[in-house]
VEXDREN-2710 file (C-alpha; in Angstrom, 1 decimal):
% VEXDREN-2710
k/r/px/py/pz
1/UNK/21.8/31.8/21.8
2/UNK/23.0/28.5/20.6
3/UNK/24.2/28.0/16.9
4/UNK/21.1/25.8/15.6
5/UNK/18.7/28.4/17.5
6/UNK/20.5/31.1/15.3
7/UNK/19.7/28.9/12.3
8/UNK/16.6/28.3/12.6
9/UNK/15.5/32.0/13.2
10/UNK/17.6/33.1/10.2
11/UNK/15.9/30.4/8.0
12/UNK/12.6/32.1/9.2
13/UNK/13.6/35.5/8.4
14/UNK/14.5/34.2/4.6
15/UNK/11.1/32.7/4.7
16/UNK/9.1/35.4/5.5
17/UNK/8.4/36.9/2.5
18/UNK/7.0/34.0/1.3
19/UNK/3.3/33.2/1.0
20/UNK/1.7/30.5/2.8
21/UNK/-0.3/28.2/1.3
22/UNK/-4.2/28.6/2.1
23/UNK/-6.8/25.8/3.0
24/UNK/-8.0/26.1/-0.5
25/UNK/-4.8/25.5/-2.1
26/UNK/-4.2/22.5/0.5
27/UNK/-7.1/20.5/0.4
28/UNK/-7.2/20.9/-3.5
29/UNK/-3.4/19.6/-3.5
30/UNK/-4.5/17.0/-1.0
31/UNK/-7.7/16.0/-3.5
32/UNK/-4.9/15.2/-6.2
33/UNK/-2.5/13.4/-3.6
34/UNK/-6.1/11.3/-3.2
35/UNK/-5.5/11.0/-7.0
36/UNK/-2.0/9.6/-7.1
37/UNK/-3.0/6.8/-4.4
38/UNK/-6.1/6.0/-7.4
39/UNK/-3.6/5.7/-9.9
40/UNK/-1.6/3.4/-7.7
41/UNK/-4.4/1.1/-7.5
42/UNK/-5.1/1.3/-11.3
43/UNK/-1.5/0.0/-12.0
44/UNK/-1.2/-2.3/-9.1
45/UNK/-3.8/-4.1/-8.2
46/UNK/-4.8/-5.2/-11.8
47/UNK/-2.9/-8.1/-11.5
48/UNK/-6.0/-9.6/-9.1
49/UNK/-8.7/-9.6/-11.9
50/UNK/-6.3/-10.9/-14.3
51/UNK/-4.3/-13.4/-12.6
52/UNK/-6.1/-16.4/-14.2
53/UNK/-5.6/-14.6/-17.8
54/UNK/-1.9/-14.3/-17.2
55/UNK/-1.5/-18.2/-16.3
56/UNK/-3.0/-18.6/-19.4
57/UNK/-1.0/-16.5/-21.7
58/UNK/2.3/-18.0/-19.6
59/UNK/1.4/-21.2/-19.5
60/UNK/2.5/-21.5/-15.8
61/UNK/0.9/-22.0/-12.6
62/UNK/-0.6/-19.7/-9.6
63/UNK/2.9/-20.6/-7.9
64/UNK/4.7/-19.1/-10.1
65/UNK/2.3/-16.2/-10.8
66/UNK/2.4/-15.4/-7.5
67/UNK/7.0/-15.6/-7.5
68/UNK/6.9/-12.8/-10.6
69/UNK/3.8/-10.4/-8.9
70/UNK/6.1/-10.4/-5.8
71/UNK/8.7/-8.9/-7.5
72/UNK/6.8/-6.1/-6.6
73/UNK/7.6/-6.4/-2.9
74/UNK/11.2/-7.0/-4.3
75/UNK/11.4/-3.8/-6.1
76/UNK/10.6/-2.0/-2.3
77/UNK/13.4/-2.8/-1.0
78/UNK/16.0/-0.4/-3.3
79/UNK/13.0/2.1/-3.7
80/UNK/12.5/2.8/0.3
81/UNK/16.6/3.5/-0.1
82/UNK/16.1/5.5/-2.9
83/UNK/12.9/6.9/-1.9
84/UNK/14.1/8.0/1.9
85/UNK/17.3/9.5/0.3
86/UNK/15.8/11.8/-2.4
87/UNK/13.0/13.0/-0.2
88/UNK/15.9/13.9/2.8
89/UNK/18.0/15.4/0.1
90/UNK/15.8/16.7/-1.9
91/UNK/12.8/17.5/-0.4
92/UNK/11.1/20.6/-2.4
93/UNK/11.3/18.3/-5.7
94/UNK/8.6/15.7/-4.2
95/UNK/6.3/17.1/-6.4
96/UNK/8.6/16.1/-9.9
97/UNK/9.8/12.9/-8.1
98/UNK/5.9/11.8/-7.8
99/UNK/5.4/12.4/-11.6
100/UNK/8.5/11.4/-13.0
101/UNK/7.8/8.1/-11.3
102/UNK/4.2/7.9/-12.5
103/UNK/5.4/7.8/-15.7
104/UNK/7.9/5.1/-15.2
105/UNK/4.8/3.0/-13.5
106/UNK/2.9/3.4/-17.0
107/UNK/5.2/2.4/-19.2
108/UNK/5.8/-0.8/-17.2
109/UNK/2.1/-1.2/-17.1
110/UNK/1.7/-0.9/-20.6
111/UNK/4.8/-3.3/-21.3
112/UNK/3.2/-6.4/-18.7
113/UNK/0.6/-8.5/-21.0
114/UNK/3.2/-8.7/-23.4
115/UNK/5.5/-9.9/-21.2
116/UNK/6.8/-13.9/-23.0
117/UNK/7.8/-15.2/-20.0
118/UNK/7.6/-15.6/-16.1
119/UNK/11.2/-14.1/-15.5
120/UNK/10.5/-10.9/-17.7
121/UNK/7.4/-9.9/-15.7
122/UNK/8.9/-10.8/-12.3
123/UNK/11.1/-7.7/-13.6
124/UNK/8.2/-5.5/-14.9
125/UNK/6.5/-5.7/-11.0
126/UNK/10.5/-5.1/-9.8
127/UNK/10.1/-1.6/-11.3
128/UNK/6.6/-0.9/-10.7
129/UNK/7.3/-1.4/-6.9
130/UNK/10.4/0.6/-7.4
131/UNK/8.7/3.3/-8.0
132/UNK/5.9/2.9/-5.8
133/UNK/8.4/3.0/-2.8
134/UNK/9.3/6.4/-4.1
135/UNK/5.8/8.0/-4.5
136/UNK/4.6/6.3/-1.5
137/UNK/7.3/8.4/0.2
138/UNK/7.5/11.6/-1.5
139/UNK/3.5/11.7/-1.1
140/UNK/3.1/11.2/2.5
141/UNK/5.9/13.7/3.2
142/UNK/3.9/15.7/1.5
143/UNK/0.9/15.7/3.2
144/UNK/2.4/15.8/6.3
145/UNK/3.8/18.7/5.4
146/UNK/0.7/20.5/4.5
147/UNK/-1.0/19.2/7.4
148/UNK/1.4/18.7/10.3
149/UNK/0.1/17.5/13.9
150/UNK/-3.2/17.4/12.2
151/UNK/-2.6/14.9/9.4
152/UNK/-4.3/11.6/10.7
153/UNK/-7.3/12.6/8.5
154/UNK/-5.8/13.2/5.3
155/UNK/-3.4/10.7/5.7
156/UNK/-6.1/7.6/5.8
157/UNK/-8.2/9.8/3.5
158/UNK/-5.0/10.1/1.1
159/UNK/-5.2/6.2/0.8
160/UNK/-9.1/5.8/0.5
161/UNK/-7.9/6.4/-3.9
162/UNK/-6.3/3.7/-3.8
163/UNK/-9.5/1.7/-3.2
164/UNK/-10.9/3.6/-5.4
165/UNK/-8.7/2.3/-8.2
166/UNK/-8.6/-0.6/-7.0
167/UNK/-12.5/-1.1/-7.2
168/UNK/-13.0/0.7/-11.0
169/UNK/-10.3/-1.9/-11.8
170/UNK/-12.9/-5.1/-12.7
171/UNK/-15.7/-3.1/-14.4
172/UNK/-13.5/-2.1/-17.1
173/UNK/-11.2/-5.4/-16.9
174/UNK/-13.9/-8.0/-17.3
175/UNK/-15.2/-7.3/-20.9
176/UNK/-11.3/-8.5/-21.9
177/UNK/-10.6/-11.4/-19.6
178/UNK/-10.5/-15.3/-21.1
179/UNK/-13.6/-17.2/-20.7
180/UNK/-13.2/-20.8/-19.7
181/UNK/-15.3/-23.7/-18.7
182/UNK/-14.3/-27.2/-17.3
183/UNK/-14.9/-30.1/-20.1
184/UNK/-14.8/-33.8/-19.6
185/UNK/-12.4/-35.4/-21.9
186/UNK/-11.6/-39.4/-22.6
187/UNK/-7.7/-40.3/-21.4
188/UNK/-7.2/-41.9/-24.0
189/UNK/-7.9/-38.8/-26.4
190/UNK/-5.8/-35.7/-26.8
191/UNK/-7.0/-32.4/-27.7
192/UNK/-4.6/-29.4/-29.0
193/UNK/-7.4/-26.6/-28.3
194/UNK/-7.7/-27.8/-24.5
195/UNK/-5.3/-25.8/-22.2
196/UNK/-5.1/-27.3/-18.6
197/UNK/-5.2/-24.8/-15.9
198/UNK/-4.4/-25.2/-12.4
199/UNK/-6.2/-24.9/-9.7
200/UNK/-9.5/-25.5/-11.8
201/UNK/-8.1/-28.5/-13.7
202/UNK/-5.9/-30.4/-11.1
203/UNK/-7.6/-33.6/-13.2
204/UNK/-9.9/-35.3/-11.3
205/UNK/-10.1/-38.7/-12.2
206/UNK/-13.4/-40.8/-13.0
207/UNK/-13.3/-44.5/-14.5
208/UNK/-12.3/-43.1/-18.0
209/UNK/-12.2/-39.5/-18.4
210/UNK/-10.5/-36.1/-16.9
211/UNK/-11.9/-32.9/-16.7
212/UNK/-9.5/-30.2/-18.4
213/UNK/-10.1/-26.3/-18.7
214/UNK/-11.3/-25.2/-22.6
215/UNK/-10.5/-21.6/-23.4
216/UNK/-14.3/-20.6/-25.1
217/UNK/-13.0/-16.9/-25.2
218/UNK/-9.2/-15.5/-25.8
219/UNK/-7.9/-13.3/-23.3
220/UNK/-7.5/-9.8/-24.4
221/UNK/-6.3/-8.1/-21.1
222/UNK/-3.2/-6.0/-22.9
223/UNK/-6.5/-3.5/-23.3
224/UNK/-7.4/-3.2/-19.6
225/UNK/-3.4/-2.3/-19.1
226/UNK/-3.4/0.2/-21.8
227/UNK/-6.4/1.9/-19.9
228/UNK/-4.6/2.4/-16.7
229/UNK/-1.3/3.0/-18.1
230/UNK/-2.5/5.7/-19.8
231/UNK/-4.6/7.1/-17.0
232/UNK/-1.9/7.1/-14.7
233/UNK/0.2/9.0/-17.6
234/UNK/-2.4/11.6/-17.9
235/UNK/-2.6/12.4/-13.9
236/UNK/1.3/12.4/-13.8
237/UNK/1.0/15.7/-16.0
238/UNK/-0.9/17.6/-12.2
239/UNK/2.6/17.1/-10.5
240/UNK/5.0/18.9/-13.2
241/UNK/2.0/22.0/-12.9
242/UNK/2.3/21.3/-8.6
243/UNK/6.1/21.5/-8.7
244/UNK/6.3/24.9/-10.9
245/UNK/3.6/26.3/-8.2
246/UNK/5.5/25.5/-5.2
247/UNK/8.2/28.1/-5.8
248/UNK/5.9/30.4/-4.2
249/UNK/5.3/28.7/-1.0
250/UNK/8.0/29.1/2.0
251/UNK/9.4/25.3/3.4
252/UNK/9.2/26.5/6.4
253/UNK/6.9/28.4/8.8
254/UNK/8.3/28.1/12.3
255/UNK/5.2/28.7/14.3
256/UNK/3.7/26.1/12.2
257/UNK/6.1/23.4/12.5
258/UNK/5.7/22.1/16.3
259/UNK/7.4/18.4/16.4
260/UNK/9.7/19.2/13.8
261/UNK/13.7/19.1/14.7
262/UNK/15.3/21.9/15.0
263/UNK/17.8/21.0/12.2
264/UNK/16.2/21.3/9.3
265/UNK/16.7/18.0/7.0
266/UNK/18.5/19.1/4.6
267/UNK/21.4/19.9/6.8
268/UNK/21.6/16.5/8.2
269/UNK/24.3/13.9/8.0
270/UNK/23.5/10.9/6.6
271/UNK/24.5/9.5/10.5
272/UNK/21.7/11.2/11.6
273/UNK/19.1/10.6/8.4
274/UNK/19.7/6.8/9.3
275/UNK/19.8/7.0/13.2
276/UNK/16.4/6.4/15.4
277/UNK/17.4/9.0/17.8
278/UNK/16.8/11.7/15.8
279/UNK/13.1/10.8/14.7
280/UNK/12.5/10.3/18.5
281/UNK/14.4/13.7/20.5
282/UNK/17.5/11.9/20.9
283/UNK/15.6/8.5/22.6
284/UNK/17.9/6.1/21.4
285/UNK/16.4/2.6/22.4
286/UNK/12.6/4.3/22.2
287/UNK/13.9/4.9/18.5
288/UNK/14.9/1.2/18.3
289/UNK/11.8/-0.5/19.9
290/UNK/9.4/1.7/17.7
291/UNK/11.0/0.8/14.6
292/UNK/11.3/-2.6/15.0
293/UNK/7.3/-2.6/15.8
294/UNK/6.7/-0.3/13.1
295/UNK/8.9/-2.3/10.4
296/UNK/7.0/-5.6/12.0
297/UNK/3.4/-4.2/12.0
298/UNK/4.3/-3.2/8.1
299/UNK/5.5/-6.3/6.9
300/UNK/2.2/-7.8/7.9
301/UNK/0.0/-5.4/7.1
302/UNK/1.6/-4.8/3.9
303/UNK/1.7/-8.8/2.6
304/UNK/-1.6/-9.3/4.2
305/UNK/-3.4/-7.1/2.2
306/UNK/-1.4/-8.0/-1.1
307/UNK/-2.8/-11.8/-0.5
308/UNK/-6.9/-10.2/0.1
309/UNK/-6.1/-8.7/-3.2
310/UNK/-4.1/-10.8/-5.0
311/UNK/-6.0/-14.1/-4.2
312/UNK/-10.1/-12.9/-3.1
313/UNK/-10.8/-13.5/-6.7
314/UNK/-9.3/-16.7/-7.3
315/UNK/-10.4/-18.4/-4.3
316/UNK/-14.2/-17.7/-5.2
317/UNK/-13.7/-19.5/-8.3
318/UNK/-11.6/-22.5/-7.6
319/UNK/-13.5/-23.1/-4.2
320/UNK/-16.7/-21.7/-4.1
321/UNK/-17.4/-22.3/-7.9
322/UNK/-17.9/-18.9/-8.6
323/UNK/-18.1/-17.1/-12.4
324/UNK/-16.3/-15.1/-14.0
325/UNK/-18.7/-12.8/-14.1
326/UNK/-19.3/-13.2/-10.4
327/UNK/-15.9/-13.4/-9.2
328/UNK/-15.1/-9.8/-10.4
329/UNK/-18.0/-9.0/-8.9
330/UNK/-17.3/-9.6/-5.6
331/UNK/-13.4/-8.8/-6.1
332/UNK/-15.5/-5.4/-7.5
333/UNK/-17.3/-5.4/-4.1
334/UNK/-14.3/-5.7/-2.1
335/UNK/-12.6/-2.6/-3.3
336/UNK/-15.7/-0.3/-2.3
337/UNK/-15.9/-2.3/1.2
338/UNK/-12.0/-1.1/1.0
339/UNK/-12.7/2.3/-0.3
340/UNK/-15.5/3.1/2.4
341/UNK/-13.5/1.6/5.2
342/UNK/-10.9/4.2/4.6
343/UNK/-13.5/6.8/4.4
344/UNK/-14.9/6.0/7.7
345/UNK/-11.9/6.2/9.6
346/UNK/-10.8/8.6/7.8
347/UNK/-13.2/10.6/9.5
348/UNK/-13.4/9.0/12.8
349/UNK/-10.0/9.9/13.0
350/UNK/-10.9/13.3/13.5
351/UNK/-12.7/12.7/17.2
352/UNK/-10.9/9.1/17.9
353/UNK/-7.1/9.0/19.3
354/UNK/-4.9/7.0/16.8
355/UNK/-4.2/4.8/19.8
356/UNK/-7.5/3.7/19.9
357/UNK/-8.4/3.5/15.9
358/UNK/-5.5/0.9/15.4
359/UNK/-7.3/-1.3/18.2
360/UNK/-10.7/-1.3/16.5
361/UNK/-9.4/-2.0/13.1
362/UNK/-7.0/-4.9/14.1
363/UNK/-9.7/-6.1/16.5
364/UNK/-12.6/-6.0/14.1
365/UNK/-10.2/-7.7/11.5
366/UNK/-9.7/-10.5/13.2
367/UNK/-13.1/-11.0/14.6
368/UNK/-13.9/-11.1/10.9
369/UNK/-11.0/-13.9/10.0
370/UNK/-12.7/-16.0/12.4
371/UNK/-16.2/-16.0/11.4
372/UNK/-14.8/-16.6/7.7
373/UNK/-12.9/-19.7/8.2
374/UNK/-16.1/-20.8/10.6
375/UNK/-18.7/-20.3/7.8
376/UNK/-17.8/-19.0/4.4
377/UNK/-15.3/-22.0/3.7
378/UNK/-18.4/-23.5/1.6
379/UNK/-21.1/-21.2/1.6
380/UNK/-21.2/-18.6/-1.0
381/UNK/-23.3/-16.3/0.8
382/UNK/-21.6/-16.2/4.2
383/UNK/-18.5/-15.3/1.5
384/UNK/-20.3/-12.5/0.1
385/UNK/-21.5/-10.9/3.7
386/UNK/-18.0/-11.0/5.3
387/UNK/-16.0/-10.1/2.0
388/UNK/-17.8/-6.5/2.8
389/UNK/-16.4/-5.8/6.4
390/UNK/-13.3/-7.8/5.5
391/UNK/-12.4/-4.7/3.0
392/UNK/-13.3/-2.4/5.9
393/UNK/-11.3/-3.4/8.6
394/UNK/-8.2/-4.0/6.1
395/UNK/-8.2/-0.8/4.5
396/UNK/-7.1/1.3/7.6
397/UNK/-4.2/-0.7/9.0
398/UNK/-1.4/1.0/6.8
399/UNK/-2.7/4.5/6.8
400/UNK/-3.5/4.4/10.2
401/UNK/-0.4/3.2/11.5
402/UNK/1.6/5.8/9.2
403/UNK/-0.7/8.4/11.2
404/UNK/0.3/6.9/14.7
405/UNK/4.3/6.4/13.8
406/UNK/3.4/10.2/12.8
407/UNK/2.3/10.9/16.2
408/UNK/4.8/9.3/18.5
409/UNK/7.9/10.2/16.2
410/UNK/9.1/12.5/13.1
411/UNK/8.8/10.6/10.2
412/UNK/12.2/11.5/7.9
413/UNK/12.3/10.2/4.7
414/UNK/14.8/7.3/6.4
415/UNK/11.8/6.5/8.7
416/UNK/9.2/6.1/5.8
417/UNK/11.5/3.6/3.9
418/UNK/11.9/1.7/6.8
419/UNK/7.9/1.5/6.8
420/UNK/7.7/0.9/2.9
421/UNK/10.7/-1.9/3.7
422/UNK/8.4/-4.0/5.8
423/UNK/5.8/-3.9/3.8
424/UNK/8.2/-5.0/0.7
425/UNK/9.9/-7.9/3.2
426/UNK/5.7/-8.9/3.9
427/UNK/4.5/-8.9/0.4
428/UNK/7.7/-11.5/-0.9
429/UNK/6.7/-13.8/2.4
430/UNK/3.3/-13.9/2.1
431/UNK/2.9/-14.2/-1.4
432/UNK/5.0/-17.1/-1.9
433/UNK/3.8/-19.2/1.3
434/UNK/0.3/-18.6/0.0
435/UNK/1.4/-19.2/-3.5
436/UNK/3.0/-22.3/-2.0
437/UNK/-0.3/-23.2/0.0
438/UNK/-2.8/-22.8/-2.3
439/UNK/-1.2/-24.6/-5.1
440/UNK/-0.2/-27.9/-2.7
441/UNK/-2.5/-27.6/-0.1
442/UNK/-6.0/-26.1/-1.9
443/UNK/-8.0/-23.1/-1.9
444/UNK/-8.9/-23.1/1.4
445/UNK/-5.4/-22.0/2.7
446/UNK/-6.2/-18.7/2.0
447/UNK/-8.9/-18.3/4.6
448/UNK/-6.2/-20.3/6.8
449/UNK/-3.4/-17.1/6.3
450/UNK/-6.1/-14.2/6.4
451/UNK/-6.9/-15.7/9.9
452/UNK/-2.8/-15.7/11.1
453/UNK/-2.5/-12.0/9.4
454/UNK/-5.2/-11.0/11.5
455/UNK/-4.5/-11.8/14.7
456/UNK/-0.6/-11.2/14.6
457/UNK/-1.5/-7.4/13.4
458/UNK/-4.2/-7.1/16.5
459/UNK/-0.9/-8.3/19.0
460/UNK/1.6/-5.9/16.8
461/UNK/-1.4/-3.2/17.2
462/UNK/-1.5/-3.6/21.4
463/UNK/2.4/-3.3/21.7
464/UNK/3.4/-0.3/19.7
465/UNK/0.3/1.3/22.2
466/UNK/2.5/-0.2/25.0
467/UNK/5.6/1.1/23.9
468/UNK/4.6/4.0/22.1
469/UNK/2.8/5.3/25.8
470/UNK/6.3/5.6/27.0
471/UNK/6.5/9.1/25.5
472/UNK/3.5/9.9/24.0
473/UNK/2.5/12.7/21.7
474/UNK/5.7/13.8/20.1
475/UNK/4.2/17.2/18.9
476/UNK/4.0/17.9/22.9
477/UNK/7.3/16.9/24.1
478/UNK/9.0/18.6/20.9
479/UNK/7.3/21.7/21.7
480/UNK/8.0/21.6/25.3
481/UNK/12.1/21.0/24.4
482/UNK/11.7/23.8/22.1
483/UNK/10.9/26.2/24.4
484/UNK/13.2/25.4/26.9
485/UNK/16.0/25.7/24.5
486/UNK/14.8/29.1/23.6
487/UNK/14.2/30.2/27.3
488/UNK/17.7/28.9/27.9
489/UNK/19.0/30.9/25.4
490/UNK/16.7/33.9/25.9
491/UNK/19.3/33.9/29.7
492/UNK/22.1/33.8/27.9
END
């Protein structure tokens, strides 16, 4: 019997005293996972709703707006590092490493509508996306850990809360935001209560007047960030109670664990944490071809759906001459269209191979690009109809995918950075080229880069099916190597 055979059996025998965790105390810890991903919505995606408040109180423009929101996607970048390292490392404190950094998140929160200047809250959304690299990670791993070859479900169910969030966001936002309407004023006059704001302003000339933005209401939005900072504070208590719990539970149970290397990850090198051969059963260029898909597919997926969020709001005001009032309606609309798309396949990924979900979702996506650039470029309620499956269709490309990478590969801490890493490298590219667009160019550029984010993630989608067929379901072929090594060693 070889020395990693002997290992692995004597880390069973340790273990197996140890109680396992039910279905009870799984789905309950999966229903406050749910949880986590709704606070990451409260804290994140508040910057949509309030975007036009916070060129107000900066006095900049959406440009620049968008620069210091995708510090965000910035702050990725040392979190996946972080992130992949602590969860290899240190991988029975995810539940501590989830709340420490949920507190983190609403402090920053709390700290962002006071923020004086563009420069100080590009570093505020630095830490906030710091820290969402690291629950992002240390969550997943954990459900995949409760649920092994069977978390596809939970998985795009885990990320249905973030719609949620996302979607409560506006009804509670809107009572604070700035209310502003568009005045005609004589050049030759100046006015010190008129506060020009782009894109609604962008003076339009006539024979002797310009139209300029008045502010009719003051902003108060520092309340709507006290209310998710301190929601998010009050959920981060669950994971110090989860972590104290765990004790009792074994890390492994070997007849549970098919796909899972026989190393277990603590006792890896940090060679192998960072090497694609040891996610895929020592497949070297398999390793490489699926990671660079995987870190691709991200990156788009990721900065696609920041720009639907970021932007949705915006561009119903400044080009379909939305409301307010209506604009956070349909941004409010959005989120449940998002919330219910990840319910549904959610679901549907019970019966449905992952293989074919990713198809359907990318497919329907961009089928749903088209039709918007076709008719809801002027018509408001051609806007409103496609908004709905828009939201559906977008909400199950990251989930999804982190189901299928699943499924064709172990997924390490290492290998979820790499996924949170695209995503970061996506969110700084396509904020600041719509951020450049819609500023220079006009509203209607957004409908232009939801139609090129679309149909690049349906090609992304059809090869990682192409590659990813080369070896199929990793749970099967680990098994199968598993028992040869033991029937090997079973004849020695």
């Amino acid at each position: 019997m070889d020395t990693e055979t002997k290992k692995e059996l004597e880390f069973q025998d340790i273990n197996a005293g140890k109680a396992s965790k039910s279905t009870v105390a799984k789905v309950t810890e999966t229903g406050f996972l749910v949880a986590t991903w709704l606070a990451l919505g409260l804290y994140l995606e508040i910057f949509g709703p309030t975007q036009k408040d916070l060129v107000l109180k900066l006095g900049t423009d959406y440009e620049h707006i968008a620069v210091a929101i995708s510090g965000r996607s910035v702050g990725l970048f040392p979190g996946c590092v972080l992130g992949g390292l602590l969860v290899d490392r240190f991988g029975r404190w995810c539940h501590v490493m989830v709340a420490v950094c949920l507190d983190i998140a609403a402090v920053v929160t709390m700290a962002i509508p006071y923020s004086p200047s563009v420069e100080l809250l590009w570093v505020f959304c630095f830490i906030g996306g710091l820290v969402e690299s690291v629950i992002n990670i240390a969550g997943q791993k954990l459900i995949l850990k409760l649920w092994l070859e069977k978390s596809a479900t939970p998985m795009i169910l885990l990320h249905s809360g973030y719609g949620i969030g996302s979607f409560v966001i506006p009804l509670y936002t809107n009572p604070f935001l700035a209310l502003v309407k568009t005045v005609d004023v004589p050049l030759e006059n100046t006015y010190s209560n008129v506060t020009e704001m782009p894109y609604i302003n962008h003076t339009l000339l006539y024979t002797n007047v310009t139209q300029e933005t008045q502010i009719i209401k003051q902003s108060r939005i520092e309340y709507s960030y006290m209310i998710s900072a301190g929601l998010v504070l009050i959920h981060s208590l669950s994971f110090y109670f989860f972590q104290i719990r765990e004790r009792q539970f074994q890390d492994v149970n070997l007849e549970k664990t098919i796909g899972k290397s026989i190393k277990p990850e603590k006792d890896r090198s940090l060679i192998e944490m960072v090497n694609p051969a040891t996610c895929t059963g020592g497949r070297t260029c398999y390793g490489v071809q699926l990671f660079l898909l995987i870190f691709l597919y991200f990156a788009n997926a990721g900065g696609g759906e920041r720009v639907v969020a970021n932007f949705i709001r915006s561009f119903s005001i400044d080009q379909l001459q939305f409301s307010n009032d209506d604009a956070s309606y349909i941004n409010t609309a959005f989120w449940i269209s998002f919330t219910v798309g990840r319910v549904v396949f959610s679901v549907a990924a019970r019966w449905v191979s992952i293989r074919i979900l990713i198809l359907i979702q990318t497919s329907g996506l961009t089928v749903i690009a088209i039709l918007m650039n076709i008719f809801a470029k002027h018509n408001t309620m051609a806007h409103w109809v496609l908004v709905q499956p828009l939201g559906v269709f977008i909400a199950p490309l990251w989930p999804s995918c982190v189901a299928w990478t699943d499924y064709h590969m172990e997924l390490t801490g290492i290998g979820m950075s790499i996924i949170l890493l695209g995503g970061s490298v996506g969110g700084i590219c396509h904020l600041r080229l719509i951020g450049y667009l819609y500023e220079n160019f006009g509203p209607q550029t957004f409908l232009y880069q939801v139609m090129g984010y679309a149909g690049l993630a349906l090609l992304l989608a059809v090869a990682l099916d192409v590659v990813g067929s080369q070896h199929g379901n990793r749970f099967l072929w680990n098994k199968a190597e598993r028992e040869k090594e033991v029937n090997n060693s079973e004849r020695l």
